[in-house]
C-alpha positions as CSV (number, residue, x, y, z in Angstrom):
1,X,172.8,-246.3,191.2
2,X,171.4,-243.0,192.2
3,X,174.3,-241.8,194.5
4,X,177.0,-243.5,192.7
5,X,177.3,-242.0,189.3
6,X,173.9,-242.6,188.4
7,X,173.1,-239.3,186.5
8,X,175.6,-240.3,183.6
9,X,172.8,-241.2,181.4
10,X,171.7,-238.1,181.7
11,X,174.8,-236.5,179.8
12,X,174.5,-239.2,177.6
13,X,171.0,-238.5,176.9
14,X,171.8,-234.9,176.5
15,X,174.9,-235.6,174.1
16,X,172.5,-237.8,172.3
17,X,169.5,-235.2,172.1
18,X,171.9,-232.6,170.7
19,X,173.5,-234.2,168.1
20,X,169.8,-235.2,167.1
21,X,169.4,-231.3,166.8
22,X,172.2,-230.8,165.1
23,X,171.6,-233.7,162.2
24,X,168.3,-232.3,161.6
25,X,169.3,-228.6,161.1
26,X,171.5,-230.1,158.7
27,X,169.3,-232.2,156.8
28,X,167.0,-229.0,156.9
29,X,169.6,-226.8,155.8
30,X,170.5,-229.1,152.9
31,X,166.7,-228.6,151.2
32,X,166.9,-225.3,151.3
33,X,167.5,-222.6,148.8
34,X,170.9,-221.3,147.9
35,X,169.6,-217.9,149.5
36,X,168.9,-219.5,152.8
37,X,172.3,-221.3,153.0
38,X,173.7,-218.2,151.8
39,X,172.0,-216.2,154.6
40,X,173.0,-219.2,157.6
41,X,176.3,-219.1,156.2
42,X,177.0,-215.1,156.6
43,X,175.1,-215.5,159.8
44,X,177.8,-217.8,161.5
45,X,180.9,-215.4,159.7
46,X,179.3,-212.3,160.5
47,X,176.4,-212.2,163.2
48,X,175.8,-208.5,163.3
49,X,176.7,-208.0,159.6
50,X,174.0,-206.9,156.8
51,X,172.8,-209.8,154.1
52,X,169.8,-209.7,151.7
53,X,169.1,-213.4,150.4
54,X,167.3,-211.8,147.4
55,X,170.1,-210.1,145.8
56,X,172.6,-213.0,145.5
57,X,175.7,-211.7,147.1
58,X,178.6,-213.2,148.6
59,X,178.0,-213.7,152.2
60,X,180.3,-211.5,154.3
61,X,180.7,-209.0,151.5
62,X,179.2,-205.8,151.5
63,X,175.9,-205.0,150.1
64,X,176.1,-203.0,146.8
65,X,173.4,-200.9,148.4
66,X,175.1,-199.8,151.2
67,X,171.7,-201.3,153.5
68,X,169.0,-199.6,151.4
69,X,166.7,-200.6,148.9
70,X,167.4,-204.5,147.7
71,X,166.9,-206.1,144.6
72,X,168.6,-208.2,141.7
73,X,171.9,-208.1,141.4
74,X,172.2,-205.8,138.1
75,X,169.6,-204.1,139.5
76,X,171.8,-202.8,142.9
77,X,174.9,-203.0,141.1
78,X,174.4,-201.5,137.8
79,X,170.9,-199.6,137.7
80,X,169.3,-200.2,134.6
81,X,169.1,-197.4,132.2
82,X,166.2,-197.5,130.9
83,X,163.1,-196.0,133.3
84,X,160.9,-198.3,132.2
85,X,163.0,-201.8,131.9
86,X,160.3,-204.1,133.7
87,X,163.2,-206.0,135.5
88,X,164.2,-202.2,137.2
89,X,160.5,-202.2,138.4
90,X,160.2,-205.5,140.2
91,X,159.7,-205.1,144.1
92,X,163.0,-204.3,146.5
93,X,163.2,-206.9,148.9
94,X,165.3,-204.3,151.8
95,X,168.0,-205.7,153.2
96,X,168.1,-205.8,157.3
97,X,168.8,-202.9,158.7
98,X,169.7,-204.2,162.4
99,X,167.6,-205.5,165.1
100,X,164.2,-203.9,164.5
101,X,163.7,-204.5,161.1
102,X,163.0,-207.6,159.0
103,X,164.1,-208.7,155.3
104,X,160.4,-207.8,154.3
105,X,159.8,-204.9,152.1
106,X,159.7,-202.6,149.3
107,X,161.1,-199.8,147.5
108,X,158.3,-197.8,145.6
109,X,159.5,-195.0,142.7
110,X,157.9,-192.0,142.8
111,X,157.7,-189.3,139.8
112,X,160.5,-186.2,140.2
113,X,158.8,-183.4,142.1
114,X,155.4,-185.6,142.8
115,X,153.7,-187.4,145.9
116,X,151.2,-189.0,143.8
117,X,151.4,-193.0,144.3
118,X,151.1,-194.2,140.2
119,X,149.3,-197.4,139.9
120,X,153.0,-198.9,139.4
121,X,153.8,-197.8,143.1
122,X,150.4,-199.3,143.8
123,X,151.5,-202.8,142.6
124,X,154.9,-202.7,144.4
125,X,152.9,-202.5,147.4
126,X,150.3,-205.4,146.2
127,X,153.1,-207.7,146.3
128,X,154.2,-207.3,149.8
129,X,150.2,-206.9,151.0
130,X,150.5,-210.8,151.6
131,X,153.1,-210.4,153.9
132,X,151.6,-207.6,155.3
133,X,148.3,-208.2,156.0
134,X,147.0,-209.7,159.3
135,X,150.7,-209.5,160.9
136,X,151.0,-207.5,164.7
137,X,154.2,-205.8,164.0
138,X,154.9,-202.3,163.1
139,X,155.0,-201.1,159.4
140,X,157.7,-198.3,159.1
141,X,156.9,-195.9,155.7
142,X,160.4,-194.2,155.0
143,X,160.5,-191.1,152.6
144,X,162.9,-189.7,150.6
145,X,163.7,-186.8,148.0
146,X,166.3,-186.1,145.2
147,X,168.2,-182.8,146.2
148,X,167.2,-180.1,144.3
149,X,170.0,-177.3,145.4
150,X,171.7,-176.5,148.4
151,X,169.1,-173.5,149.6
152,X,167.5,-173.4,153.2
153,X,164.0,-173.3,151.3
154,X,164.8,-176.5,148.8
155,X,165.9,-178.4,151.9
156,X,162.6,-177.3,153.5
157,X,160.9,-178.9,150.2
158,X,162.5,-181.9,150.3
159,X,160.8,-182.4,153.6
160,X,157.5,-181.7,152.7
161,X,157.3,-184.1,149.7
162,X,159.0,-186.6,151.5
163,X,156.6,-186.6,154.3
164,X,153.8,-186.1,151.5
165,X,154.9,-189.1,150.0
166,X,154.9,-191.4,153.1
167,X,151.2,-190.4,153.4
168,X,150.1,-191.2,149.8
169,X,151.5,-195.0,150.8
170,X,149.7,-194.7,154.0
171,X,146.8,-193.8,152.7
172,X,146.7,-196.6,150.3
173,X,147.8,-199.2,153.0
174,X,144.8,-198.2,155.3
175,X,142.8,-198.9,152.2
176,X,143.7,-202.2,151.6
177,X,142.8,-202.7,155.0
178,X,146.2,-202.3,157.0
179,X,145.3,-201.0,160.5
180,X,146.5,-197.8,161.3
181,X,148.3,-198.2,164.7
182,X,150.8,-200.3,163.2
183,X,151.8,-197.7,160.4
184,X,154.8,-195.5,161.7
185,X,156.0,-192.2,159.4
186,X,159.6,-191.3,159.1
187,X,161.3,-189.1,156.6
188,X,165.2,-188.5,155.6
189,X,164.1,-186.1,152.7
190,X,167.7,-185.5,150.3
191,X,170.3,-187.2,153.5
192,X,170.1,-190.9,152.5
193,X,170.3,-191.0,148.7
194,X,169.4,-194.1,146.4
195,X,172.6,-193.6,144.9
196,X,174.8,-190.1,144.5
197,X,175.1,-190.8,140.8
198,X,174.4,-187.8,138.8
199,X,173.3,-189.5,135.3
200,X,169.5,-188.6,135.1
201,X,168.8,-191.8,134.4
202,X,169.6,-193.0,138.1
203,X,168.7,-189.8,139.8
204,X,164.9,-190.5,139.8
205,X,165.1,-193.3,142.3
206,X,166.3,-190.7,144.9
207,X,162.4,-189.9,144.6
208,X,160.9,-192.9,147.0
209,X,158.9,-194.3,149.4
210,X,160.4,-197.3,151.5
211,X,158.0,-200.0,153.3
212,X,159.6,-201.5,155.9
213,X,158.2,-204.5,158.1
214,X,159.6,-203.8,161.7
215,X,160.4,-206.8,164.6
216,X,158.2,-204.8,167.0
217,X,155.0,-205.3,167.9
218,X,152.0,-202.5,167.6
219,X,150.4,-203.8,170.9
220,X,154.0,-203.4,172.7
221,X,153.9,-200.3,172.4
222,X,151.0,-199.0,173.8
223,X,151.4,-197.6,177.1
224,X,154.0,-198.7,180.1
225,X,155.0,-202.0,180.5
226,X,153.0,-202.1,183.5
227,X,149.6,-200.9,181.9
228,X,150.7,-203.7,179.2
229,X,150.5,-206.3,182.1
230,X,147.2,-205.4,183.5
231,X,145.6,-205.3,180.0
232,X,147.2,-208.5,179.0
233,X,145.9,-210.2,182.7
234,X,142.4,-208.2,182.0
235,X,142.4,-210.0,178.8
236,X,142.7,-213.4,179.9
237,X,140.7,-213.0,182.5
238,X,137.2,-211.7,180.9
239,X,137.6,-214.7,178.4
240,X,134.0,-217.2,178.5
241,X,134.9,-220.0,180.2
242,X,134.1,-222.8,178.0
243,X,131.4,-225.3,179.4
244,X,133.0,-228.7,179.1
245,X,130.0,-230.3,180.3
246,X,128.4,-228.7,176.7
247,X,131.3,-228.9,174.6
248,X,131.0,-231.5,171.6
249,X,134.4,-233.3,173.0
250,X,132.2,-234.0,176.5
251,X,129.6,-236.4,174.3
C-alpha cells in the first residue's frame, strides 16, 4: 500500500482537518458580537482597508473620521454640541492606522491654548490603563493643536504645546506605572486636524493628545538584530536549571 497510492489518506485526512477548521471558525464567528463579524466581514472585502468595530460602520465604507480619533457613531459623524455632553467625553477607541498600530486607544481633549492634563483627560487614560498595563509593545503619544493663524511664530507654537502636551500624558502614564522605554513622542501640531470645521463648538477637539497602542515590541527595538540574538541566547542560557531530583513533581 505504501508505493501504490498509499498516501491518499493523507489528502483525505488533510481535506478532513481543514473543513474541521473551517466549521469551527464558523461556529466561533457565529457567538460573536456584531462588531467582530463586522470587522471579519470588511477584513475578507477589503484586507488593507481601515475599520473600527467600535463605531458601528458599514464594513467597506469609509470611516467618518478619515483614520483618526474613533468613537460612537454620532459622536464621529455629528460632534455633539454641547462641550460637556457626557456621551462626547467617553474614550475614542482609534481606528487602525496600518500595520503598526492596533485598535487600542484613546483620544484625550485638552483645554484651548493649555497642556495641563484635567482630571477628565486623566480618566480617558484610566480606561485604557487595563489594556495598557503589563503589555511589551510600544505606546505611541500623538499631539496635536488647533491653528491659531498662518504666522511662522504661531506654527512654531503649535509645536511647542503639542509636544507639551504629549509629555503631560507621559508623565502621567509613567505614573501609573507604564515603563518608559515603551512610550514613543510624536507631534503633528495644526497638519492633522480633528475636523476643519470652524463652529467653536467643534474646534476645541483640534486641542488633543492621542494614545495609541503600537504592534511593535519595546525589546525589538533595542539595538541590531544581531545584539538582539546574543541577548536573547544570553538570556536563556543564565536561567537556574531546575533540580528535578528536588522538584515537588520528582516525589
Amino acid at each position: 500500500m505504501a508505493g501504490k497510492g498509499g498516501g491518499a489518506w493523507k489528502v483525505a485526512y488533510a481535506d478532513f482537518v481543514t473543513a474541521m477548521m473551517a466549521f469551527f471558525m464558523v461556529m466561533w464567528l457565529v457567538g460573536q458580537k456584531d462588531g467582530v463579524k463586522e470587522a471579519v466581514s470588511h477584513y475578507f472585502q477589503d484586507p488593507n482597508g481601515e475599520f473600527d468595530p467600535s463605531d458601528g460602520a458599514t464594513p467597506g465604507a469609509p470611516h467618518p473620521a478619515s483614520g483618526r480619533g474613533a468613537g460612537s457613531t454620532k459622536n464621529q459623524g455629528s460632534p455633539s454640541k454641547d462641550p460637556h455632553d457626557e456621551e462626547a467625553k467617553k474614550p475614542r477607541v482609534l481606528t487602525i492606522h496600518g500595520p503598526d498600530r492596533t485598535a487600542v486607544g484613546a483620544l484625550i481633549v485638552f483645554a484651548d491654548d493649555s497642556s495641563q492634563l484635567d482630571e477628565e483627560g486623566q480618566r480617558q487614560i484610566n480606561r485604557i490603563l487595563p489594556k495598557l498595563a503589563g503589555m511589551p509593545q510600544k505606546i505611541e503619544i500623538r499631539g496635536h493643536a488647533a491653528r491659531r493663524g498662518h504666522k511662522a511664530s504661531d506654527e512654531q507654537a503649535a509645536w511647542q504645546i503639542s509636544y507639551q502636551r504629549c509629555l503631560a500624558v507621559m508623565q502621567y502614564l509613567q505614573e501609573q506605572g507604564i515603563e518608559p522605554n515603551r512610550i514613543r513622542l510624536t507631534q503633528a501640531g495644526v497638519h492633522e486636524p480633528f475636523t476643519i470645521r470652524s463652529e467653536s463648538d467643534v474646534q476645541p477637539r483640534n486641542s488633543r493628545v492621542e494614545v495609541f497602542l503600537l504592534a511593535e515590541l519595546a525589546e525589538d527595538l533595542v539595538g541590531t538584530a544581531e545584539e538582539r540574538a546574543a541577548r536573547f541566547q544570553e538570556e536563556t542560557t543564565t536561567k537556574p536549571a531546575v533540580d528535578l531530583k528536588s522538584s515537588p513533581a520528582a516525589h
